[in-house]
C-alpha positions as a Markdown table, in Angstrom:
| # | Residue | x | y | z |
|---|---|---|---|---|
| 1 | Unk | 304.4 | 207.4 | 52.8 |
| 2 | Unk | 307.2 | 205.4 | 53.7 |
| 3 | Unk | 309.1 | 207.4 | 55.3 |
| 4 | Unk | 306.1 | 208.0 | 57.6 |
| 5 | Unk | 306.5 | 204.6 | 58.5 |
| 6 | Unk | 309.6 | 204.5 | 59.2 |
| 7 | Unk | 309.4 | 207.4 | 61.6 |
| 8 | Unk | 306.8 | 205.8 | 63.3 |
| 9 | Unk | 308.2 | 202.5 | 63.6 |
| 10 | Unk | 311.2 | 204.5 | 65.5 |
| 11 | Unk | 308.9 | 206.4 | 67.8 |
| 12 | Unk | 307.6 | 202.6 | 68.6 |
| 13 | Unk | 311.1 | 201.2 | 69.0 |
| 14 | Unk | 312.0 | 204.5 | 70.8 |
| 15 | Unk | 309.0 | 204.5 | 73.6 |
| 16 | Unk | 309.6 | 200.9 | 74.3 |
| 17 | Unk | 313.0 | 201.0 | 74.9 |
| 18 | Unk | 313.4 | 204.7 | 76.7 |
| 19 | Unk | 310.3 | 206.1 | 76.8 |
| 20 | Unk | 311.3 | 209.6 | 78.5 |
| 21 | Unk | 312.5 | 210.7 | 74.5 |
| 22 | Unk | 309.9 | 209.3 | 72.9 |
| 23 | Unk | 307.6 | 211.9 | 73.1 |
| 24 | Unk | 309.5 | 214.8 | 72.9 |
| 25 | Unk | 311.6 | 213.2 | 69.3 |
| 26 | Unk | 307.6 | 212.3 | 68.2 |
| 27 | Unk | 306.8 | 216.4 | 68.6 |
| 28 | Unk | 310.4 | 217.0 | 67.0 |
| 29 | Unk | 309.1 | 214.9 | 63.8 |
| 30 | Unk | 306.0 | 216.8 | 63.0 |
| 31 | Unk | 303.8 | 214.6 | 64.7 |
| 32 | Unk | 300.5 | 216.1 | 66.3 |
| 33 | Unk | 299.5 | 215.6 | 70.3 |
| 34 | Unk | 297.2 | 213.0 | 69.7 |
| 35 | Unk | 299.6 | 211.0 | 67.1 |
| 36 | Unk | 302.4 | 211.4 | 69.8 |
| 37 | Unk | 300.4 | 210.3 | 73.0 |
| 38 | Unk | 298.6 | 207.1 | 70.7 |
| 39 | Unk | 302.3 | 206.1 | 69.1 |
| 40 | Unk | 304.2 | 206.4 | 72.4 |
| 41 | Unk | 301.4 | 204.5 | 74.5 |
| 42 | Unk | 301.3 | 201.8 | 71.9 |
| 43 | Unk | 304.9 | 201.7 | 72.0 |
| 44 | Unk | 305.3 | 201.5 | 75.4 |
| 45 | Unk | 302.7 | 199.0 | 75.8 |
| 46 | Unk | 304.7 | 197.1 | 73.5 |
| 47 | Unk | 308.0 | 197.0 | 75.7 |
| 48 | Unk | 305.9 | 195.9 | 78.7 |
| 49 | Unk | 304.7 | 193.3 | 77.2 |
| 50 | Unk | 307.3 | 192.2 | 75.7 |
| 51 | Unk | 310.0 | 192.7 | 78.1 |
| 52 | Unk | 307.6 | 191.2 | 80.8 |
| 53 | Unk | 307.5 | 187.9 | 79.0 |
| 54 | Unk | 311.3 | 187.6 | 78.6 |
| 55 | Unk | 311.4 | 188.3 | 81.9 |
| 56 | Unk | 309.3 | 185.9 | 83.5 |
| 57 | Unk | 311.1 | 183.4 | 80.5 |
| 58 | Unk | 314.3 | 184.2 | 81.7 |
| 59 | Unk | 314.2 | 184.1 | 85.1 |
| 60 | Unk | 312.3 | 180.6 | 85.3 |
| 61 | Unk | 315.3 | 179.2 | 82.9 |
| 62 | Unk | 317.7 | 181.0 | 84.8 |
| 63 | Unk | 319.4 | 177.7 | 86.7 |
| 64 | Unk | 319.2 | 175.5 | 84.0 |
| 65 | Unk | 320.8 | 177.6 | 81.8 |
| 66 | Unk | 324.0 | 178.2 | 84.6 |
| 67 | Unk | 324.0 | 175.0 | 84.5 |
| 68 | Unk | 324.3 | 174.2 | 80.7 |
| 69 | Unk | 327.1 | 176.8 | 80.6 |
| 70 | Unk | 328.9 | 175.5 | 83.0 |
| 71 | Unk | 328.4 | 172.0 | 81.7 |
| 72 | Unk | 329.9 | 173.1 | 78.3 |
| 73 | Unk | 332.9 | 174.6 | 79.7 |
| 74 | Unk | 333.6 | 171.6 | 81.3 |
| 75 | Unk | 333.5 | 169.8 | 78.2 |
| 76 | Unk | 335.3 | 172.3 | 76.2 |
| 77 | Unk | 338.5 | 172.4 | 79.3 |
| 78 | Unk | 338.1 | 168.4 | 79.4 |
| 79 | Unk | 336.4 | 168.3 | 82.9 |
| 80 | Unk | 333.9 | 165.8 | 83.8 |
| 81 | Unk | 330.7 | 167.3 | 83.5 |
| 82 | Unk | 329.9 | 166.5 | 87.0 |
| 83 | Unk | 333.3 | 167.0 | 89.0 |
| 84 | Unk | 333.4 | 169.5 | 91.4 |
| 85 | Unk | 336.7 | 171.5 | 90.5 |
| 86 | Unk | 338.5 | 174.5 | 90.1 |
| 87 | Unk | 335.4 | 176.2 | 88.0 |
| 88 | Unk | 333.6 | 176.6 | 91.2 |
| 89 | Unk | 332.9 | 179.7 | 91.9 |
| 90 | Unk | 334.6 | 181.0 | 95.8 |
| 91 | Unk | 331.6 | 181.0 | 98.1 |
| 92 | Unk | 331.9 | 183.1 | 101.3 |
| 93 | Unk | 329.9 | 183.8 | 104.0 |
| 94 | Unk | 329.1 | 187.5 | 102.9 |
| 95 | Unk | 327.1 | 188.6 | 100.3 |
| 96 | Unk | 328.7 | 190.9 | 97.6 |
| 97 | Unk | 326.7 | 194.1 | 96.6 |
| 98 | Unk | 327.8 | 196.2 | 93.4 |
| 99 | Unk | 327.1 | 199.6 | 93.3 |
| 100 | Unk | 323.8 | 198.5 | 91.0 |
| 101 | Unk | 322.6 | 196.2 | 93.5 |
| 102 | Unk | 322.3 | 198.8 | 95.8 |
| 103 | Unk | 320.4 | 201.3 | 93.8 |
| 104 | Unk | 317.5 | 198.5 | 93.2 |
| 105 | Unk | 317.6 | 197.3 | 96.7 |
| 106 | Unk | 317.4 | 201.2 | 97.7 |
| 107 | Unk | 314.4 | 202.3 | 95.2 |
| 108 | Unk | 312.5 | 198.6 | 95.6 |
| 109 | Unk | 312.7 | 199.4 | 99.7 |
| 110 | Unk | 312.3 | 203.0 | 100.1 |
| 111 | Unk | 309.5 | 203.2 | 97.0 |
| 112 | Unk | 307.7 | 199.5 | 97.1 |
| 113 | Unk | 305.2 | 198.5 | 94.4 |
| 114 | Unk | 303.5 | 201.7 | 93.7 |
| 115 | Unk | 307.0 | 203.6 | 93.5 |
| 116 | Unk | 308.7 | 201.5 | 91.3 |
| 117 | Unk | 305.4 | 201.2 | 88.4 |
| 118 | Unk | 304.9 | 205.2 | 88.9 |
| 119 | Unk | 309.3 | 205.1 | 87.9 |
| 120 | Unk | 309.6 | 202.4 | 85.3 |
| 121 | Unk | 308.8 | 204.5 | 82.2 |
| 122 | Unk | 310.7 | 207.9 | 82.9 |
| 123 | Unk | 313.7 | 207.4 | 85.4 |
| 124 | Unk | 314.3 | 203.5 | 85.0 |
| 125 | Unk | 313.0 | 202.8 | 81.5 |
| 126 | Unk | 311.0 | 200.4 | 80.2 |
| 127 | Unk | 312.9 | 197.0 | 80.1 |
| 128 | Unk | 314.7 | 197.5 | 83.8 |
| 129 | Unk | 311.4 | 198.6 | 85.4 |
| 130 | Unk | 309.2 | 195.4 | 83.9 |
| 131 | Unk | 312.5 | 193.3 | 84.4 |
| 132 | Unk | 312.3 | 194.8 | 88.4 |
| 133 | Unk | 308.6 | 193.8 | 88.8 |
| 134 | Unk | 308.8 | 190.5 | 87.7 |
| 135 | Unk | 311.6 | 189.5 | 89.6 |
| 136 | Unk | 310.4 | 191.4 | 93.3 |
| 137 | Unk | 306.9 | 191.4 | 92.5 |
| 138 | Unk | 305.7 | 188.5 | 90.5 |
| 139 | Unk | 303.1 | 187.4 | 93.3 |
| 140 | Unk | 301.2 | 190.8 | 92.4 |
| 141 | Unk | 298.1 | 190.7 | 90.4 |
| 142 | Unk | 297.4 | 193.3 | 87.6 |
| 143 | Unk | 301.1 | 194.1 | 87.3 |
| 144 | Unk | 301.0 | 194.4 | 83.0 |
| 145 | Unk | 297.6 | 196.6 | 83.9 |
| 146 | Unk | 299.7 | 198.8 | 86.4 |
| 147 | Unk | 302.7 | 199.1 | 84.2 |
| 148 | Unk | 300.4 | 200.0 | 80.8 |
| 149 | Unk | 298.3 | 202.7 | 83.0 |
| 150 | Unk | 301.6 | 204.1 | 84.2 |
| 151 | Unk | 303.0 | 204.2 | 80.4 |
| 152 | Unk | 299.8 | 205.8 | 80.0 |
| 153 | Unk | 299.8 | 208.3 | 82.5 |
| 154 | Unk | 303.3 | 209.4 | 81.7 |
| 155 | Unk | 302.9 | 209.5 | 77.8 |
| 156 | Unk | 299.8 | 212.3 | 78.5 |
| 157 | Unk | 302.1 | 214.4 | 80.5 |
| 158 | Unk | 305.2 | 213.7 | 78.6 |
| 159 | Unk | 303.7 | 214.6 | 75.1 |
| 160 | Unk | 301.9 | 217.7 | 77.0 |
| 161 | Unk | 305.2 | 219.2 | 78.0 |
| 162 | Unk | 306.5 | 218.7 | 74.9 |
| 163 | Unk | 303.9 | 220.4 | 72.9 |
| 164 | Unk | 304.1 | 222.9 | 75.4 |
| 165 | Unk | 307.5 | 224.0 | 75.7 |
């Protein structure tokens, strides 16, 4: 018994983290197609939720907490806490882009809304998806509802194909 429970616990953890394995390591256990489709929805329902909640915690508190790190390393370096110094970071004109910044501005453009929940739980995975909508698309209504149909969706044909092949 309990090591059913722990096997379904890591499906859980599994689906709501990366949910493109999920289903196929749920097959791999012995698990029937129901069990796998019910575990790995509920798990990534779980990861949406959850990971939609940080988000929208983290990126309200996002300037105060820049501001209480820099304000500690002031105090740690023996700054004044409200001197404008050599911590400052260089400003120019031109905006920097990493190489990641450009693969989110490239899938939010070229796939919008509907690309970017259809994406989240195979290709992106579940935290950087729900992290993605709340940050470009937090005006939206319904966005947890689209995100947990798409988890849906995706567990159906993910556990099919795994049963299959």
């Amino acid at each position: 018994m309990e090591g059913f429970l722990i096997k379904q616990l890591g499906i859980l953890l599994v689906s709501a983290v990366k949910f493109l394995v999920a289903a196929p390591a749920s097959s791999l256990l012995g698990f029937s197609y129901l069990h796998t489709i019910i575990s790995t929805s509920i798990g990534g329902w779980l990861g949406v939720i959850v990971f939609y909640y940080l988000g929208r915690y983290i990126f309200s508190h996002f300037a105060f907490w820049r501001r209480g790190v820099r304000s500690f390393y002031r105090k740690i370096i023996g700054l004044p806490v409200n001197s404008i110094g050599s911590l400052q970071p260089y400003k120019s004109g031109k905006k920097i882009f990493t190489r990641r910044n450009r693969i989110i501005v490239k899938i939010i453009v070229r796939f919008g809304f509907p690309g970017l929940i259809i994406l989240t739980p195979v290709l992106l995975s579940i935290p950087l998806g729900t992290f993605l909508v709340v940050r470009y698309y937090s005006y939206r209504k319904w966005k947890v509802a689209w995100l947990t149909l798409s988890v849906l969706g995706w567990s159906v044909v993910l556990s099919t194909f795994s049963k299959l092949f």
